[in-house]
ROZA-703444 format. One record per residue: residue in one letter; z, y, x of N, C-alpha, C in turn; residue number from 1. Coordinates in Angstrom, 3 decimals, m for minus. Each point is the difference from the previous one (the first is absolute). Example, Ala and Ser with C-alpha at 12.3 -4.5 7.8 and 13.67 -1.06 7.14 Angstrom:
<rs>
residu:nup:nnorth:neast:caup:canorth:caeast:cup:cnorth:ceast:num
A:7.800:m5.690:13.190:0.000:1.190:m0.890:0.000:1.200:0.900:1 $
S:m0.720:1.050:m0.350:0.060:1.190:0.820:0.730:1.090:m0.770:2 $
</rs>
This chain:
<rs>
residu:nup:nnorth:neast:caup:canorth:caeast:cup:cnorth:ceast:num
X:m41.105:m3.741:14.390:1.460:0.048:m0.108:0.441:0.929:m1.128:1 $
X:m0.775:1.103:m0.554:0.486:0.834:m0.863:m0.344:m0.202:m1.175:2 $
X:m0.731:m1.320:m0.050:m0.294:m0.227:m1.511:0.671:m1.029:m0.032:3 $
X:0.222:m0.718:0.768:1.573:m0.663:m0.658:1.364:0.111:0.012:4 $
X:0.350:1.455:0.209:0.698:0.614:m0.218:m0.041:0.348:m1.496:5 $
X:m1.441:0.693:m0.297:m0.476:0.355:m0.900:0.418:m1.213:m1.510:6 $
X:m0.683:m1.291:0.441:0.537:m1.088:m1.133:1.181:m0.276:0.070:7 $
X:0.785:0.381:0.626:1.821:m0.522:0.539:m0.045:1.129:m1.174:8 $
X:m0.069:0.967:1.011:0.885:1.150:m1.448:m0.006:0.109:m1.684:9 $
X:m1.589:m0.016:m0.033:m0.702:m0.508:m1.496:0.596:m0.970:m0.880:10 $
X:0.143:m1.381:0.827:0.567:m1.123:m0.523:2.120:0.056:m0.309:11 $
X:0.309:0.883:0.600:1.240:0.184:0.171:0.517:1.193:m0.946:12 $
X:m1.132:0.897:m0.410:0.505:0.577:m1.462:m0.462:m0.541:m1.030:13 $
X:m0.901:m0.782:m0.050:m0.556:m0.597:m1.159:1.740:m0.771:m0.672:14 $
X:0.294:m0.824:1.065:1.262:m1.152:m0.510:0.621:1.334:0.312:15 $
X:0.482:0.886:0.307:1.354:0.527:m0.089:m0.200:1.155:m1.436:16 $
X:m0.797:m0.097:m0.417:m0.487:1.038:m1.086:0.555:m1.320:m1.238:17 $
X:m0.361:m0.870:0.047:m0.290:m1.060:m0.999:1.387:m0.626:m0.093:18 $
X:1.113:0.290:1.504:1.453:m0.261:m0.155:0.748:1.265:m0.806:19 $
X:m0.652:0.902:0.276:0.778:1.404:m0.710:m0.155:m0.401:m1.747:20 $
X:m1.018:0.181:m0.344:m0.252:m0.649:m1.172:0.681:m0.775:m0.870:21 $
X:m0.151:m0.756:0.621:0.597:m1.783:m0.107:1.367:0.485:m0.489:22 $
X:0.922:1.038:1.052:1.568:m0.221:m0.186:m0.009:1.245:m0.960:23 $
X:m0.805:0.796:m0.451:0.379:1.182:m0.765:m0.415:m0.410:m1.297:24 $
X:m1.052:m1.061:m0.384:m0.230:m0.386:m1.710:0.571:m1.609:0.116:25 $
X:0.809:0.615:m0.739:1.053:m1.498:m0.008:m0.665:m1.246:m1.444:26 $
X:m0.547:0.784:m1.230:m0.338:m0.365:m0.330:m1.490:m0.890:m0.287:27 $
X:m0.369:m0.897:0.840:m1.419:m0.656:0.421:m0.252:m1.066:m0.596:28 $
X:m1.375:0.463:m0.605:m0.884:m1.447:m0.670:m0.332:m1.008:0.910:29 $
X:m0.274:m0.720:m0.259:m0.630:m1.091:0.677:m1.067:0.211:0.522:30 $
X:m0.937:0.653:m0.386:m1.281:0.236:0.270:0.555:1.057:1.299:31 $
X:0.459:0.843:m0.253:0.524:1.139:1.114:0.689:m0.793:1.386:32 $
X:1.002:m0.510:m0.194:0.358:m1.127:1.075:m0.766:m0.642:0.560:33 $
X:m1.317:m0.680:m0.695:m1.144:m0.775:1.076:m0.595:1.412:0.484:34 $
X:m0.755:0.984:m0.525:m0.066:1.039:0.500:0.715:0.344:1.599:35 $
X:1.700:0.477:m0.197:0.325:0.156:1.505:m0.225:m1.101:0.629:36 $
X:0.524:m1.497:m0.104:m0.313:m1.424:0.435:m1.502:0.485:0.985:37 $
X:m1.077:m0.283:m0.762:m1.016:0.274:0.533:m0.304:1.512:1.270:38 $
X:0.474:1.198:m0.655:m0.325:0.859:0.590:0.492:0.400:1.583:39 $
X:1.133:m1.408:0.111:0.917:0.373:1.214:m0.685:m1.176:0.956:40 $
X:m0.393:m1.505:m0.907:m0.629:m0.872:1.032:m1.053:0.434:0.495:41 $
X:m1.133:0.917:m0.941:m1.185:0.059:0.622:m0.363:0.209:1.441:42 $
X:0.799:1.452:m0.127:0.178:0.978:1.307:0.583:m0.462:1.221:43 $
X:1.181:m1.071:m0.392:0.592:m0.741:1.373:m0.751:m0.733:0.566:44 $
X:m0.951:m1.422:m1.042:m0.741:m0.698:0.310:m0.980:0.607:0.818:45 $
X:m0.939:1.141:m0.460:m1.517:0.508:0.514:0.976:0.703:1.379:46 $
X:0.906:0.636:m0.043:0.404:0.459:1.727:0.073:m1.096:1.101:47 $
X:1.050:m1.168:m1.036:0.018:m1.260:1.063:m1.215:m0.313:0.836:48 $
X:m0.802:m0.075:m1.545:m1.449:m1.166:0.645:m0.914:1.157:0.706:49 $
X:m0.078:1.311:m0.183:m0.728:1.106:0.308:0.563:m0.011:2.119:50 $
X:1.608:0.054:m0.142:0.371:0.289:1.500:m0.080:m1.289:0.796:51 $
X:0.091:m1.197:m0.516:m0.595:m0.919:0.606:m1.192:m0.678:0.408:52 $
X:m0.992:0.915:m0.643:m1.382:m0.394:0.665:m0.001:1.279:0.964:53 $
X:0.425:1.050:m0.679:m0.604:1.052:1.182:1.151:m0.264:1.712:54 $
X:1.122:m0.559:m0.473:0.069:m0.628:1.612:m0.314:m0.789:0.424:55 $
X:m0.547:m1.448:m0.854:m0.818:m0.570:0.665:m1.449:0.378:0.216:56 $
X:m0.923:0.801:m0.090:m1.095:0.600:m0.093:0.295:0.896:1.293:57 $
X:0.786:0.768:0.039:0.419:0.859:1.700:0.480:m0.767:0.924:58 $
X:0.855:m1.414:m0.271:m0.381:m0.554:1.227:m0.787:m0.488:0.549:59 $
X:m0.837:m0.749:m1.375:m1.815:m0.407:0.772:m1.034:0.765:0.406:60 $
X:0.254:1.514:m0.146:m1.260:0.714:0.902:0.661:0.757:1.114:61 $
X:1.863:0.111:0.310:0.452:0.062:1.358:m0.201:m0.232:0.675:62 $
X:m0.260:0.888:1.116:m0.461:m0.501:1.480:0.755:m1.234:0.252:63 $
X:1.837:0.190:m0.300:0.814:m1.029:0.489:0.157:m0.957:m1.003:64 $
X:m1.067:0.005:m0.631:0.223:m1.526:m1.678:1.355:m0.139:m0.389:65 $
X:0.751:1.261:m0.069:1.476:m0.249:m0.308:1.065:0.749:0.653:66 $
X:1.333:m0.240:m0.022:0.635:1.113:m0.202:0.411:m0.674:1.902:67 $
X:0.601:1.110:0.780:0.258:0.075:1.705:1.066:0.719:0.237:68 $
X:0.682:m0.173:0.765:1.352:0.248:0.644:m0.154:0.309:2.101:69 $
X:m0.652:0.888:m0.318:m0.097:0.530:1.534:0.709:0.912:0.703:70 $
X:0.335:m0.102:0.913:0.648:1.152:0.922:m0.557:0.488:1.497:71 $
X:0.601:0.987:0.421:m0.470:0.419:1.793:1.082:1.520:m0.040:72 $
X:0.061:m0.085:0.515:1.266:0.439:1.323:m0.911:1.424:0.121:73 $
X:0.464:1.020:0.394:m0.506:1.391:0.922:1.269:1.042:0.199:74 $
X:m0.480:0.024:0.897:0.861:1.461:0.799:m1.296:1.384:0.416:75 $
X:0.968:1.152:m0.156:m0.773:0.940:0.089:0.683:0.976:1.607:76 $
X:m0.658:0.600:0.588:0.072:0.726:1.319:m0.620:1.131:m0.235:77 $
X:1.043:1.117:0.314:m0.854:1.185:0.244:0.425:0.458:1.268:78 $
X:m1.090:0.159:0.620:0.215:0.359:2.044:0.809:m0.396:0.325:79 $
X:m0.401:m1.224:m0.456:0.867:m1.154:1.689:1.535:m0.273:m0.447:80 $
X:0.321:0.669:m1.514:1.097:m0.255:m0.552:0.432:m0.545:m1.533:81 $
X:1.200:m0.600:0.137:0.055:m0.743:m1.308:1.479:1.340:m0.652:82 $
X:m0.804:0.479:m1.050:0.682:1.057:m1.000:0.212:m0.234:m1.220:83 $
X:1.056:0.573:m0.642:m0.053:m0.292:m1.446:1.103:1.302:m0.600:84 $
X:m0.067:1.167:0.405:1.100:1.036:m0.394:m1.055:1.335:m0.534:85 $
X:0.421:0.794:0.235:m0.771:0.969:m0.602:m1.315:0.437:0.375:86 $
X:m0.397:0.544:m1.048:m1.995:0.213:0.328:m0.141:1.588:0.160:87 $
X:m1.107:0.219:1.709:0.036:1.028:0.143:m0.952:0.413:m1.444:88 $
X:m0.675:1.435:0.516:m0.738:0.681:m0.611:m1.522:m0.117:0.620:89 $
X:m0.516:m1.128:m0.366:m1.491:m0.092:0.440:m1.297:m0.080:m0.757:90 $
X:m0.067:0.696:m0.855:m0.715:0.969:m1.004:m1.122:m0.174:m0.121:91 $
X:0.428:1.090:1.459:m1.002:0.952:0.676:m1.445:m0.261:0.822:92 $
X:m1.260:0.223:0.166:m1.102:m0.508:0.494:0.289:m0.551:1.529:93 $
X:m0.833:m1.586:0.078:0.586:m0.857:0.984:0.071:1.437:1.414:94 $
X:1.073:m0.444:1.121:m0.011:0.931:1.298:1.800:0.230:m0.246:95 $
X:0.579:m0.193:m0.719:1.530:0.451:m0.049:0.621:m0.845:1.648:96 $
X:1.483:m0.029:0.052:0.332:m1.035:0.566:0.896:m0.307:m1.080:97 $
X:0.151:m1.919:m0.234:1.371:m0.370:m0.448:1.378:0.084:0.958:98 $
X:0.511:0.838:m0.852:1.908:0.114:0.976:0.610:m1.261:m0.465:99 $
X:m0.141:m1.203:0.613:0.844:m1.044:m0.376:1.537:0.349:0.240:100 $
X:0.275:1.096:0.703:1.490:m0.072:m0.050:0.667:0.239:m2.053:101 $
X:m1.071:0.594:m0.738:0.308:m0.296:m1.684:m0.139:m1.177:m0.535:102 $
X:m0.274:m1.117:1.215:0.504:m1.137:m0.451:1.024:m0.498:0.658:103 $
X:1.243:0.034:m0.094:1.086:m0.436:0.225:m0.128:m1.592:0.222:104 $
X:0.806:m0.505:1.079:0.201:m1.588:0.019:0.922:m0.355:0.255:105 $
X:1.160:m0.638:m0.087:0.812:m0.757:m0.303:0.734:0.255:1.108:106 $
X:m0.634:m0.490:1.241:0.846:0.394:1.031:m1.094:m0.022:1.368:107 $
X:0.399:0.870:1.428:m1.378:0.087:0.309:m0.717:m1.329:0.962:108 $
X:0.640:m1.530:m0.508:m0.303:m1.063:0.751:m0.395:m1.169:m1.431:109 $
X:0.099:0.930:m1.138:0.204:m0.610:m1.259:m1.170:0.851:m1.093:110 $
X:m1.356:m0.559:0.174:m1.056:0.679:m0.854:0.088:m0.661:m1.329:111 $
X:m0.351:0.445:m1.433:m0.351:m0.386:m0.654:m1.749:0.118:m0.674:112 $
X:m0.225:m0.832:m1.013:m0.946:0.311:m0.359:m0.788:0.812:m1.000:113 $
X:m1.184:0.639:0.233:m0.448:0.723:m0.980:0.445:m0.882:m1.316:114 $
X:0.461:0.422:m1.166:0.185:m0.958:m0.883:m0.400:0.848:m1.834:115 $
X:m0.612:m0.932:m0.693:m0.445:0.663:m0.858:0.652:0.253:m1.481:116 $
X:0.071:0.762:m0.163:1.241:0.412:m1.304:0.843:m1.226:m0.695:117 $
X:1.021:0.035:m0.119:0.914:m0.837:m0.495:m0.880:m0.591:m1.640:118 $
X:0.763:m1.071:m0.362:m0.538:m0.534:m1.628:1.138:0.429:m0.677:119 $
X:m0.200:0.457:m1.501:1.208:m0.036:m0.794:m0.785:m0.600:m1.370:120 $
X:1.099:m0.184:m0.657:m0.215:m0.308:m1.300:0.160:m1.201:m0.050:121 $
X:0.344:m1.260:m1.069:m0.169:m1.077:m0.415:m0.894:m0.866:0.763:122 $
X:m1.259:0.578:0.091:m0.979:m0.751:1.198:0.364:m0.059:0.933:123 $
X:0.472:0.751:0.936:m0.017:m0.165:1.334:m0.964:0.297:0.676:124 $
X:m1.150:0.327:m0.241:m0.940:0.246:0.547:m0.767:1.318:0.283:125 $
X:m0.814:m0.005:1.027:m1.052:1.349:m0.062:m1.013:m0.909:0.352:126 $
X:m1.056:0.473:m1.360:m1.101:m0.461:m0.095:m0.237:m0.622:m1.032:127 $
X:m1.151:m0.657:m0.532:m0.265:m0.682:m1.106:0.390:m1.238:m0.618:128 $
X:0.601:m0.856:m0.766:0.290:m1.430:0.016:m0.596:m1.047:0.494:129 $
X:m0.904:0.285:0.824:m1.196:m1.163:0.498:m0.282:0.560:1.432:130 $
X:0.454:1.139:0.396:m0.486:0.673:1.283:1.350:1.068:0.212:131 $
X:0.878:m0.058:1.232:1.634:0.649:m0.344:0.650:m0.266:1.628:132 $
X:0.980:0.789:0.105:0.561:0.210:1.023:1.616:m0.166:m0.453:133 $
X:1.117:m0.863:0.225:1.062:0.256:m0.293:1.183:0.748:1.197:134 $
X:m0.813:1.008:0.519:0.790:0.502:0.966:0.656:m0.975:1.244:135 $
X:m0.609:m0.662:m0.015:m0.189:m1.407:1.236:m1.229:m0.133:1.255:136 $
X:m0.390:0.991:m0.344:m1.539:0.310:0.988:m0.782:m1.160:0.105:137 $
X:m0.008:m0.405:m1.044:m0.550:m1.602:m0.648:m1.297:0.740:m0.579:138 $
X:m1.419:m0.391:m0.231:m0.699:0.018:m0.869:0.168:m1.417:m0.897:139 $
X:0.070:0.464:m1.474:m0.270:m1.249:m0.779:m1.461:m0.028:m0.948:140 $
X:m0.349:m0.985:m0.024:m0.736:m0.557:m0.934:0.260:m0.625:m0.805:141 $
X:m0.081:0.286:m1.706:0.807:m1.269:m0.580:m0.772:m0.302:m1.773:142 $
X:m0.798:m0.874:0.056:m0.970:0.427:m1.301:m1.167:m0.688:0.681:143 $
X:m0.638:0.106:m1.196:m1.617:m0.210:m0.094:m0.735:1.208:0.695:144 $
X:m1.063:m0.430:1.331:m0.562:1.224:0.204:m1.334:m0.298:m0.168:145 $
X:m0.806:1.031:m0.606:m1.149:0.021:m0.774:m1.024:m0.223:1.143:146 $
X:0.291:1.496:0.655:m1.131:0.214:0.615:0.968:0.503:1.686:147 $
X:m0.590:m1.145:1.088:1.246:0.794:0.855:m0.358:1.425:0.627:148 $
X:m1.118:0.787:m0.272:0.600:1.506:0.001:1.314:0.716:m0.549:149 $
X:0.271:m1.060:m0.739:1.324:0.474:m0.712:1.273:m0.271:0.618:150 $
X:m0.313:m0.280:0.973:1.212:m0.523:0.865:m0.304:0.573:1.794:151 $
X:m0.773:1.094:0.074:m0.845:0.512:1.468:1.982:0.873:0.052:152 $
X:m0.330:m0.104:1.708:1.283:0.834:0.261:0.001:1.239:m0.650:153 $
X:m1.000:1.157:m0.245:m0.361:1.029:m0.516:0.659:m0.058:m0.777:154 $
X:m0.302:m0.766:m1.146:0.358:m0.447:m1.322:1.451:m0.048:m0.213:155 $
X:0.716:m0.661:1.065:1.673:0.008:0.242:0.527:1.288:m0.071:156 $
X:m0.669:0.841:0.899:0.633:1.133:0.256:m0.482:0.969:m1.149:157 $
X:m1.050:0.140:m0.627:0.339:0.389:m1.486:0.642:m0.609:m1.104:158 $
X:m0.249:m1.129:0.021:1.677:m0.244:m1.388:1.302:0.247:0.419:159 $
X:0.328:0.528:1.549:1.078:0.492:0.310:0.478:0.844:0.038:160 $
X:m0.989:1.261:m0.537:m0.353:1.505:m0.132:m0.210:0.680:1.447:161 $
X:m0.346:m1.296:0.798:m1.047:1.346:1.080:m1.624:m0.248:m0.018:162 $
X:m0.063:m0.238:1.632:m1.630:0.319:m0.019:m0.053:m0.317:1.403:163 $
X:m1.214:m1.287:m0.018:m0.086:m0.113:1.338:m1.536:0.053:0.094:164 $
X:m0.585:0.532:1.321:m1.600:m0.032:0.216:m0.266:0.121:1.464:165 $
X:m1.049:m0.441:0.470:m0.344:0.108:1.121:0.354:0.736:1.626:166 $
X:0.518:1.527:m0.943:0.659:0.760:0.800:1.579:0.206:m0.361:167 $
X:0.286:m0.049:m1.312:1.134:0.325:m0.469:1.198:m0.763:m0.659:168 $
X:1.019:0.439:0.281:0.912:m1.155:m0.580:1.111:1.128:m1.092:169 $
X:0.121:m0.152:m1.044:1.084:0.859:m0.757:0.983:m1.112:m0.944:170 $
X:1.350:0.489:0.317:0.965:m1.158:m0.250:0.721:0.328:m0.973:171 $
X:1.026:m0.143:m1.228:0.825:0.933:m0.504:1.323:m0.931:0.703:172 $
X:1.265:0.700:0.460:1.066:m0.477:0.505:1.371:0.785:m0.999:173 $
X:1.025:m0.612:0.394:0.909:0.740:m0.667:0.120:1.355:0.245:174 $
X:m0.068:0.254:1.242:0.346:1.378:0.502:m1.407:0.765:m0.146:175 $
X:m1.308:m0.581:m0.742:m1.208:1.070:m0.375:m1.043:m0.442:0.620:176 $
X:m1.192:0.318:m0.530:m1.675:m0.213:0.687:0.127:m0.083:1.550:177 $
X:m0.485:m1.211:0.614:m0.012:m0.068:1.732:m2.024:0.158:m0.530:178 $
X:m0.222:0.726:0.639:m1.820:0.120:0.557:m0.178:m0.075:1.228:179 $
X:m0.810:m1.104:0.523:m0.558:0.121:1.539:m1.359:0.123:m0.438:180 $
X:m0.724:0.777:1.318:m1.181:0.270:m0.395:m0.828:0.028:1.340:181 $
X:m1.253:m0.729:0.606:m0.049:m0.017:1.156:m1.404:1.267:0.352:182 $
X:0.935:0.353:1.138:0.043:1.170:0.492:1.363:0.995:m0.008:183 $
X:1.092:m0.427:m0.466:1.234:0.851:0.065:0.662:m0.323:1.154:184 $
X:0.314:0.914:0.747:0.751:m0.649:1.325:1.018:m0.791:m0.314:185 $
X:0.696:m0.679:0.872:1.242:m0.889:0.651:0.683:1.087:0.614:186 $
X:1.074:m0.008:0.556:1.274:0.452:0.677:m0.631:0.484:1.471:187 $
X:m1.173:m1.233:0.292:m0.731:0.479:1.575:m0.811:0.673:m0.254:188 $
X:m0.457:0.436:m0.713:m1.125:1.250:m0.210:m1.088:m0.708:m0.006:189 $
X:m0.404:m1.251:m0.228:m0.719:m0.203:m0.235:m0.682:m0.455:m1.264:190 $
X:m1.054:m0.152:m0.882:m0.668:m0.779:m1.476:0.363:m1.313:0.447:191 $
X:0.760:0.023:m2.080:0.069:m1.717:0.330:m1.309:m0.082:m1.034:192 $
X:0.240:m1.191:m0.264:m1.335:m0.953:m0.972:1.018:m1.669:m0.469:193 $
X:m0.213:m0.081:m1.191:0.063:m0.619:m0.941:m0.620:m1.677:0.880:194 $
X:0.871:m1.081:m0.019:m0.015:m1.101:0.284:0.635:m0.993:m0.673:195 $
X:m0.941:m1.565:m0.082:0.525:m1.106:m0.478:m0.011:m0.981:0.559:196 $
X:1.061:m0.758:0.723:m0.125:m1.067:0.322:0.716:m1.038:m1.018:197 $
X:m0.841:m1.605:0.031:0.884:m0.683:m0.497:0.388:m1.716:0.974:198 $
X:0.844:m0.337:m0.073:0.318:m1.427:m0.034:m0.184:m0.678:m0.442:199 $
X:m0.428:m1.046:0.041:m0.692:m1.896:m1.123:0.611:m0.917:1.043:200 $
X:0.101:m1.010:m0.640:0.089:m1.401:0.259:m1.128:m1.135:0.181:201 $
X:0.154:m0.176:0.853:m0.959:m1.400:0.483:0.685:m0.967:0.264:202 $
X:0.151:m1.057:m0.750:1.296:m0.928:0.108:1.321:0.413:0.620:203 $
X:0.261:m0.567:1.035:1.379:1.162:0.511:m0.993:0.903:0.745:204 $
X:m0.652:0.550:0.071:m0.359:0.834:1.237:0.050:1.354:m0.559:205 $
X:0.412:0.811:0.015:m0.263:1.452:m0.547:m1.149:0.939:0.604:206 $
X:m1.080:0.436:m0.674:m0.806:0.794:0.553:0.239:1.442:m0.204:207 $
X:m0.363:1.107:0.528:m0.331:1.786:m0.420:m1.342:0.119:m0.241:208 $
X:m0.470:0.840:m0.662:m0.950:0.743:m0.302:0.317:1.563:m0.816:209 $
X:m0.799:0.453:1.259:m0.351:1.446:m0.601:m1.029:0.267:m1.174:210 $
X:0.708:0.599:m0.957:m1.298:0.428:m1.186:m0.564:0.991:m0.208:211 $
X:m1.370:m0.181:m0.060:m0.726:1.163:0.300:m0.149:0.202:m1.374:212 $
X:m0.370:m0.440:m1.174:0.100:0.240:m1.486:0.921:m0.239:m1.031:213 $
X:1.627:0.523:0.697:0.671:m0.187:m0.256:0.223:0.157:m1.628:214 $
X:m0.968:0.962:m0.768:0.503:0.566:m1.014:0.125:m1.154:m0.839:215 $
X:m1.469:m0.835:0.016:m0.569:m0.983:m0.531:0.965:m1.405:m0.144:216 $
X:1.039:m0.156:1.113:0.339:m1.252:0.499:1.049:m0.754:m1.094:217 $
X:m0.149:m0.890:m0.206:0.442:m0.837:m1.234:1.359:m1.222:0.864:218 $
X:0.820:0.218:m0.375:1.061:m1.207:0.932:m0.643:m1.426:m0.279:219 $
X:0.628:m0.438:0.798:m0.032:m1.765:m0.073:0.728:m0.500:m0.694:220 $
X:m0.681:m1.260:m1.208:0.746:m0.755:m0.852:1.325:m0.781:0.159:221 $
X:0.962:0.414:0.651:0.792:m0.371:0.790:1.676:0.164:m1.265:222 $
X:1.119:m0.845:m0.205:0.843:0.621:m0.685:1.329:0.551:0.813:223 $
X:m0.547:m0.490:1.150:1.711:0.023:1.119:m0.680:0.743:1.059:224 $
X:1.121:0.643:0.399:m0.457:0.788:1.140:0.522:m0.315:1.793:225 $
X:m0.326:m0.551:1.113:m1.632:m0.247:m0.314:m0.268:m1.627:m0.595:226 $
X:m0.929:m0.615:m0.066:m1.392:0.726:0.569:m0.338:0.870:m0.853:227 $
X:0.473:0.741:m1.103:m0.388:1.642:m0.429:m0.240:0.390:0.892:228 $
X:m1.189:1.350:0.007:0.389:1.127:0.790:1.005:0.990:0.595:229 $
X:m0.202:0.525:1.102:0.974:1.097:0.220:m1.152:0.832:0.152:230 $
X:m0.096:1.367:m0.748:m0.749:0.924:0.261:1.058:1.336:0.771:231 $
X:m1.014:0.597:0.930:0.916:0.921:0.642:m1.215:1.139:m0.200:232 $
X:0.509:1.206:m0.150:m0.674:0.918:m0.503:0.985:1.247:0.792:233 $
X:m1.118:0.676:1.120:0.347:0.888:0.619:m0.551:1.563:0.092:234 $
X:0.181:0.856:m0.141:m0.423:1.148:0.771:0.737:0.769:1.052:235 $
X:m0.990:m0.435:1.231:0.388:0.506:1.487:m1.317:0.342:0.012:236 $
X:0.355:0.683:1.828:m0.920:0.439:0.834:m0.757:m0.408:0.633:237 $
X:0.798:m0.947:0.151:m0.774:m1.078:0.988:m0.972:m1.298:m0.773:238 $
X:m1.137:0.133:m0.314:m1.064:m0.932:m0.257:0.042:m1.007:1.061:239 $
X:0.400:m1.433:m0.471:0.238:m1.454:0.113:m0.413:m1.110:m0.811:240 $
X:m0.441:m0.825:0.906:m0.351:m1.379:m0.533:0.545:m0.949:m0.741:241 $
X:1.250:0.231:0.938:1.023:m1.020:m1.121:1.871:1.504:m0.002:242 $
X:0.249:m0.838:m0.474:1.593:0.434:m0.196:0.953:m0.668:0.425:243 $
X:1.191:0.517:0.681:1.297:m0.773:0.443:0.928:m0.401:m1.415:244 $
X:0.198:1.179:m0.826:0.485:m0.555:m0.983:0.314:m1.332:m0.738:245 $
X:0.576:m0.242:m1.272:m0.015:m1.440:m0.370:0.708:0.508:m1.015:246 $
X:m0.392:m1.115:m1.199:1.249:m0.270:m0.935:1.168:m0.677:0.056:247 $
X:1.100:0.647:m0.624:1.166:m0.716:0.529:m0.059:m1.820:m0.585:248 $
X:m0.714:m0.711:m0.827:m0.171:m1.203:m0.081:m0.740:m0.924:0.982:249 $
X:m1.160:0.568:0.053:m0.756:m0.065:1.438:0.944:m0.107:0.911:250 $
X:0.837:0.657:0.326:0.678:0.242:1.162:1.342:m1.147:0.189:251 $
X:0.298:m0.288:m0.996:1.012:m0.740:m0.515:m0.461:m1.782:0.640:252 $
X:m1.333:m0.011:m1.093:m0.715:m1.445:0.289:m0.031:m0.077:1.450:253 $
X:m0.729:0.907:0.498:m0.314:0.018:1.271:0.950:m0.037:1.022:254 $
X:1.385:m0.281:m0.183:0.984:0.464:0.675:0.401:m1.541:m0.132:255 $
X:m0.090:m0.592:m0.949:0.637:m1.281:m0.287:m0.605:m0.908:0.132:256 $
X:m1.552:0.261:0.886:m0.902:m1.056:0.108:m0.740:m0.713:m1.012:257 $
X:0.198:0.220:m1.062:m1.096:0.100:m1.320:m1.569:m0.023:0.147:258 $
X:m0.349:1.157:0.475:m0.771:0.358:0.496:m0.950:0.702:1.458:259 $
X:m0.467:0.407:0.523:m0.442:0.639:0.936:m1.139:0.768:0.101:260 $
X:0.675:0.979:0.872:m1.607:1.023:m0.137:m0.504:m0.144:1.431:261 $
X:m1.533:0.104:m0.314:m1.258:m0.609:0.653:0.096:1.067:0.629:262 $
X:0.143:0.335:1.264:m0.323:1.226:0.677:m1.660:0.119:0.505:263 $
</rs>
């Protein structure tokens, strides 16, 4: 990617050097005129034909032979609650407790969700142009993916500027760094631990599964949600098989007879 950046830029002062020129010696031979003539086609031509093999050349050794439009759904829980207001101070070596009362909610019959820093700018996005979050608690996929390590949930949560791993989850939000870390208490005094469940589709039938290698886990080629995934990603106390949770699309389908979940 940075070397064709590299020929973009190259090729783009060559002709803009050769336009400066051009308009500052007014007086030009003929010979000088085929000169710029030439010196401006070369560079357009060799980028054209140069960026069109190398995308066709990256889509034929893509895992996905071409460019994909994927999505999946997740919600995040910390002890048994859906937050999204201010981040305590959890630093400190796992054993703290989280005071969820520094996460404020809406109202106390009215939770919201952990939610991960707003997008600004022209993009809209947090995250990369091919791997991005538009503040929709959407994962997208959107591009050619090479190799799908490049698309592991892990992977999400660093082009988003956190960090997710086995034990740990670190988020950036508007209101600042959320860190769960398992072994930090819950509100009951007890260690939570870091959990993933997800949702799939089996024709209408909806299944759960708990992930045990969550870091690793790559969504389903899916563009609508569902049968996208809903990933639910918790830290509580309580170690479980499955989760009550749901995504609100999931929940939606499922409400309207769309679909059904397989108990």
């Amino acid at each position: 990617m940075n070397f064709v950046k590299e020929i973009l830029a190259a090729s783009s002062f060559v002709i803009l050097t050769l336009l400066v020129v051009s308009l500052v010696r007014r007086e030009k031979s003929e010979g000088f005129k085929l000169f710029l003539f030439w010196g401006m086609v070369v560079p357009i031509l060799f980028t054209t034909v140069y960026l069109t093999a190398a995308t066709v050349i990256k889509n034929q050794v893509s895992i996905t032979k071409g460019p994909v439009h994927w999505h999946a759904d997740y919600d995040i829980f910390v002890c048994g609650q859906e937050t999204k207001a201010a981040t305590p101070d959890v630093h400190e070596e796992p054993g703290p407790h989280l005071d969820l009362e520094l996460l404020p909610r809406v109202s106390a019959h009215e939770e919201e969700k952990v939610d991960l820093q707003n997008p600004s700018g022209i993009s809209n996005r947090i995250g990369s142009s091919d791997f991005h979050e538009h503040g929709d608690n959407r994962i997208h996929v959107e591009g050619v993916v090479e190799k799908l390590e490049d698309i592991s949930l892990a992977k999400f949560f660093e082009v988003v500027g956190g960090q997710l791993t086995q034990s740990l989850l670190r988020l950036p939000t508007n209101q600042g760094e959320l860190i769960v870390q398992n072994g930090m208490n819950c509100p009951d005094g007890k260690p939570g631990k870091l959990q993933v469940f997800v949702y799939k589709t089996l024709g209408t039938k909806v299944v759960q599964e708990k992930l045990q290698n969550f870091v690793d886990y790559v969504i389903s080629p899916h563009s609508t949600v569902p049968p996208g995934d809903c990933l639910v990603i918790e830290f509580s106390s309580e170690v479980k098989p499955q989760t009550d949770k749901i995504c609100r699309f999931y929940e939606i389908a499922i409400q309207k007879g769309e679909i059904q979940y397989d108990e």
